[in-house]
N, C-alpha and C positions, 0 to 999 in steps of 0.2 A: 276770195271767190275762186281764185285759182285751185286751192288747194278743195276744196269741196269738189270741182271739175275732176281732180286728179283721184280720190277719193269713189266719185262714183264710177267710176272705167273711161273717162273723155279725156284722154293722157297729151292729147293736140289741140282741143281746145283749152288744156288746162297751163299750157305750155306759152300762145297766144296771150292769155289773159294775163299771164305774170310777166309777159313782157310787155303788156301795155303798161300792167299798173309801173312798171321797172321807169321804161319812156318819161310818162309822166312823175315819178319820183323825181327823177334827172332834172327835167323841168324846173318842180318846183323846187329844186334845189336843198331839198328835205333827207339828210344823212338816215336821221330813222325811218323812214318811208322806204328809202332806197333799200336798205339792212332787209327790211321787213317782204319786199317784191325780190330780193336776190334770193331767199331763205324761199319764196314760196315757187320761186323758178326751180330752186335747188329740187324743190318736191316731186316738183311737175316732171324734171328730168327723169327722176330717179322714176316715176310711174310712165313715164314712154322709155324705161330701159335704156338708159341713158347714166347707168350709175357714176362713172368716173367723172362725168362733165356736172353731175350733182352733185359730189362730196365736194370740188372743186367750188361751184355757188353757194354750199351750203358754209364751206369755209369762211368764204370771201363775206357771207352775209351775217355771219357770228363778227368777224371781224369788227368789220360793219358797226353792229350792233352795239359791240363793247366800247367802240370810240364815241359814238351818238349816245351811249348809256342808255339805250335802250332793253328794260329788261323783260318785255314780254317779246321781244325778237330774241332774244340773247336764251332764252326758255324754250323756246319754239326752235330755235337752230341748233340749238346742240342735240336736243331730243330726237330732230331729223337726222341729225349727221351721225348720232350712236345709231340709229336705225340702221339707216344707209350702210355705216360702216360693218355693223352685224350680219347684213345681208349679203355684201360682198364682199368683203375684207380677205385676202388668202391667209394674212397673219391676223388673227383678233387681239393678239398681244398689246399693241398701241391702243384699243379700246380704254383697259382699264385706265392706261395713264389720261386718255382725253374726257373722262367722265369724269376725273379727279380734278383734270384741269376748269372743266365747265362748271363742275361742282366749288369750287373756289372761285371763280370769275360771279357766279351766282349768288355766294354766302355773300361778298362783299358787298353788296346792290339788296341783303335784305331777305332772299330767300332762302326757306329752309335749308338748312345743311345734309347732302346725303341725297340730293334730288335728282342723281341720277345717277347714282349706284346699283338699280336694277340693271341697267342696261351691265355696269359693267361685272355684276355679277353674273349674267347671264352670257358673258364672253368667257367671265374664268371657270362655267360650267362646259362651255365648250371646249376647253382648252384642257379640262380633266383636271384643275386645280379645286378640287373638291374643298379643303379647308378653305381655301380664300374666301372662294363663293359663300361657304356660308358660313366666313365672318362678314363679310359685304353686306350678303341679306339680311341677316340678323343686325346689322347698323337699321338699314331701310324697314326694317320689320319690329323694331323695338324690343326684340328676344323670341320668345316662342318655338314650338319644334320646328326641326328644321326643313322636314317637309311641307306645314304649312308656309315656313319663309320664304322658301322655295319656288312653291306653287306660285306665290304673288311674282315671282321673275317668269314663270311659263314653263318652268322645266320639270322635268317627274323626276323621282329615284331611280335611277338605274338597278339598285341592289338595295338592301336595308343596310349593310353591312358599311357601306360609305355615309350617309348620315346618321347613324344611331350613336349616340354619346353612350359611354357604359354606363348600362342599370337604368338610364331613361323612359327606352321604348321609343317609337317612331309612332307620328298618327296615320290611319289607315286612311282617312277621310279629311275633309276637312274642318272635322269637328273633333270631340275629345275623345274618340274609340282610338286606343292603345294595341295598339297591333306588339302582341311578344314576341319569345320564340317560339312559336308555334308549327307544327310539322302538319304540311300538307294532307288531305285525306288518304286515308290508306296508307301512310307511310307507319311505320313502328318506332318506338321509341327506346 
């Protein structure tokens, strides 16, 4: 509930809400409940701008999670806390290692492998490590060019020159149009 609150712009009632359902976790003395209202505090923080005190719940409620075995808290927490951390992070560098880490806390509990390698591709795009990123996304994308692998992280080409594999081509679109080398109109050849 909390996070729907936080979600539509109600960033203080969404805030409210995760601490009731948090109260009553305590209460019923339920580890994954708890996990699961720290993780949606974590949210609520981080949407009334409150990022530090969110990565902090959002930690504590993976934590949480992983002890209670909880795996759609432990799904739900990391995904907030790569977010969170992409949004505010000064370094993005520990990103990639905590999608690796969540990515393996994950595998072992059954879920696909690789389930949150967008995010941390999308940090090694920020960070200007252009091969990483798209050997990461091409993990998460199952191959394909790398601009459409790409696009599934959010990020565009900056130049062709940085994803074009030799003799490939790049797609223009995100369908099969093959953008070459091709010279702008009016230019000569």
């Amino acid at each position: 509930h909390s996070c729907l609150l936080a979600l539509s712009g109600r960033a203080r009632d969404a805030v409210q809400a995760a601490e009731d359902s948090l109260a009553a976790a305590v209460a019923a003395g339920s580890e994954a409940e708890r996990a699961a209202a720290l993780i949606s505090l974590g949210a609520a923080r981080a949407a009334s701008s409150h990022p530090g005190e969110a990565v902090d719940l959002l930690w504590q409620g993976c934590e949480l999670a992983r002890a209670a075995d909880s795996v759609d808290s432990l799904a739900t927490g990391y995904v907030l806390l790569l977010i969170v951390q992409l949004l505010v992070a000064s370094d993005l560098t520990p990103i990639v290692d905590l999608a690796a880490l969540g990515n393996d806390v994950l595998a072992r509990r059954g879920l696909p492998e690789g389930h949150l390698d967008l995010y941390a591709a999308a940090a090694q795009v920020e960070l200007g490590h252009w091969p990483q990123a798209r050997e990461t996304a091409r993990r998460v994308g199952g191959g394909g060019d790398d601009v459409e692998v790409l696009d599934r992280v959010g990020q565009t080409a900056r130049a062709a020159g940085q994803l074009d594999a030799p003799g490939r081509g790049v797609l223009a679109q995100r369908g099969d149009d093959r953008l070459g080398d091709l010279q702008g109109a009016g230019e000569e050849r």
